[in-house]
KEMARPA-754750 format. One record per residue (C-alpha): residue number from 1; residue in three letters; x, y, z. Coordinates in steps of 0.1 Angstrom, whole numbers, plus 5000, padded with zeros to 4 digits. Layout:
# KEMARPA-754750
{num NUM&residu ala&east X&north Y&up Z};
...
This chain:
# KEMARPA-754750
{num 1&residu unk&east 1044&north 0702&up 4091};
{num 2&residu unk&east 1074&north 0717&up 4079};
{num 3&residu unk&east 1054&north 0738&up 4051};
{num 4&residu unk&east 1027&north 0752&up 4076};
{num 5&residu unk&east 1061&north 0766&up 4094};
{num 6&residu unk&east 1073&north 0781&up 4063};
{num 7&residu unk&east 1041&north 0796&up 4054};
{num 8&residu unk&east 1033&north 0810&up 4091};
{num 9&residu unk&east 1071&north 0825&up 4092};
{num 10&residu unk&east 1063&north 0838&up 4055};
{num 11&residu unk&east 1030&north 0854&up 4071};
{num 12&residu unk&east 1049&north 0869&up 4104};
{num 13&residu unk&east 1077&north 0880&up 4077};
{num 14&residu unk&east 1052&north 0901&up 4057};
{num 15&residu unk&east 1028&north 0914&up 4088};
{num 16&residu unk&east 1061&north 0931&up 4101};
{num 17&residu unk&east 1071&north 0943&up 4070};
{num 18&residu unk&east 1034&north 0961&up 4067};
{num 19&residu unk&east 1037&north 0973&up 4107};
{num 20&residu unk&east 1071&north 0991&up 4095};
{num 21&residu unk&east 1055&north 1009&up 4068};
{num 22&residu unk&east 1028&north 1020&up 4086};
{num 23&residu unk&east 1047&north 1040&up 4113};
{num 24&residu unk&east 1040&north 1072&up 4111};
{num 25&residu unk&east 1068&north 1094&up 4097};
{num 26&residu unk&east 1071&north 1117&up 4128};
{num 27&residu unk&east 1076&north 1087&up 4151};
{num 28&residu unk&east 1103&north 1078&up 4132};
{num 29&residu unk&east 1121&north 1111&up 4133};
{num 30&residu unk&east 1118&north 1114&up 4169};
{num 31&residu unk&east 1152&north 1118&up 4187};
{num 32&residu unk&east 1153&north 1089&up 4207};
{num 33&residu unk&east 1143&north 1065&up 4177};
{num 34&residu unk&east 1175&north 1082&up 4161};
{num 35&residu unk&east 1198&north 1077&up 4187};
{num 36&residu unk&east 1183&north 1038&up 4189};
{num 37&residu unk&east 1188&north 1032&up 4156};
{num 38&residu unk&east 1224&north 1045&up 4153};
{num 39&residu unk&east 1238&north 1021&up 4177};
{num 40&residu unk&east 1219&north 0986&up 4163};
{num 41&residu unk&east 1248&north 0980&up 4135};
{num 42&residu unk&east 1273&north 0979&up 4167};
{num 43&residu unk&east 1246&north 0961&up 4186};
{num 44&residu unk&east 1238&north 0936&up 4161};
{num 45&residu unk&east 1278&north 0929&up 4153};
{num 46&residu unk&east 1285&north 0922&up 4190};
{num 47&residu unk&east 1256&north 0901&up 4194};
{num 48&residu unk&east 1269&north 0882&up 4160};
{num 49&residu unk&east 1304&north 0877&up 4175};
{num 50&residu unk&east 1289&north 0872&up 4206};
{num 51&residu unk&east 1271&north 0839&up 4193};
{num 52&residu unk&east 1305&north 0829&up 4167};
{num 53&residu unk&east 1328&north 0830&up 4198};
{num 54&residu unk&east 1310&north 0804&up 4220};
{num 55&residu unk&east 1314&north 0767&up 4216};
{num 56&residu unk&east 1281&north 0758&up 4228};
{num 57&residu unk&east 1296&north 0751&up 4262};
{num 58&residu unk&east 1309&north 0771&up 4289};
{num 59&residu unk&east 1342&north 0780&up 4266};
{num 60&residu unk&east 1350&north 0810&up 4242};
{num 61&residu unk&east 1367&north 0801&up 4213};
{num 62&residu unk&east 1398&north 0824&up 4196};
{num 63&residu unk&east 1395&north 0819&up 4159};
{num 64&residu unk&east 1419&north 0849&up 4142};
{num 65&residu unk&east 1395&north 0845&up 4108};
{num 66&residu unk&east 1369&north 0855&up 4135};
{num 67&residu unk&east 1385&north 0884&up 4152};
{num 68&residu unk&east 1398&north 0899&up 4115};
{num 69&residu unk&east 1365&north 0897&up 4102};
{num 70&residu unk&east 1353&north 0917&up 4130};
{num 71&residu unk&east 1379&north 0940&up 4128};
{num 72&residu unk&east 1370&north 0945&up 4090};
{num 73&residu unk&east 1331&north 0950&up 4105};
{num 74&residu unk&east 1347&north 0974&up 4125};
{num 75&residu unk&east 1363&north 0995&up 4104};
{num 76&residu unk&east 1332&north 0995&up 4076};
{num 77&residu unk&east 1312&north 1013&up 4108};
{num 78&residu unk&east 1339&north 1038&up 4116};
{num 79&residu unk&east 1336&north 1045&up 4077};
{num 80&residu unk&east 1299&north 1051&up 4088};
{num 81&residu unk&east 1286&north 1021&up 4061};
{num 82&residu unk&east 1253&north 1008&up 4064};
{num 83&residu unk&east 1247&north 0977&up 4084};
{num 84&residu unk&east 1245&north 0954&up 4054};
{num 85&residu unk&east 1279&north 0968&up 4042};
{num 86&residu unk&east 1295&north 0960&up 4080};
{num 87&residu unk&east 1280&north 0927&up 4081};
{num 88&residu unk&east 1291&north 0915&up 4044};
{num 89&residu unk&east 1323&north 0930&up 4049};
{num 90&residu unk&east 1331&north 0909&up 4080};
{num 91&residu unk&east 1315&north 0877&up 4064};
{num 92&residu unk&east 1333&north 0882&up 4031};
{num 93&residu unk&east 1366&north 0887&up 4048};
{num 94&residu unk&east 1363&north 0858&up 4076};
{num 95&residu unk&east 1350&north 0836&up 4048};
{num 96&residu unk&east 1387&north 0847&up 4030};
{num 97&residu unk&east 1412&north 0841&up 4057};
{num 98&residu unk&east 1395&north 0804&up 4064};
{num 99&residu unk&east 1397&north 0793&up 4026};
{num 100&residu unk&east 1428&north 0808&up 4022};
{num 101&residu unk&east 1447&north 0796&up 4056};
């Protein structure tokens, strides 16, 4: 059972890589898919910390390796860094302040 779930998410995985690439070029370059995609990296980040700062139960949870990570996420998007770079930079730097304090 498990295996027919990896294979179906491995076949999903690939039919959305092969919708991406088929996108015309000029629907990419419209203005509004532009302005959409400039704002997912700080989308994406909020939604991340979003998820990390709830317990699972009605409370949020201050963890200061948390909050610097972000703030290190934060800074890599000012520095206009692609959304891999914010993301690794914040995980690299939360993962840092926990092993070290």
């Amino acid at each position: 059972m498990i295996w027919l779930a990896v294979v179906l998410a491995s076949i999903g995985c690939y039919a959305l890589k092969v919708g991406g690439m088929s996108v015309p070029r000029r629907a990419l370059e419209n203005s509004v898919v532009v302005r959409i995609a400039t704002f997912l990296p700080v989308a994406m980040l909020a939604a991340l910390v979003a998820v990390e700062m709830a317990d699972g139960g009605e409370r949020l949870v201050f963890d200061p390796h948390l909050v610097a990570g972000v703030g290190a996420g934060v800074v890599a998007l000012l520095l206009r860094r692609s959304i891999l770079v914010v993301i690794v930079t914040a995980a690299v730097t939360t993962a840092v302040l926990r092993a070290l304090l």
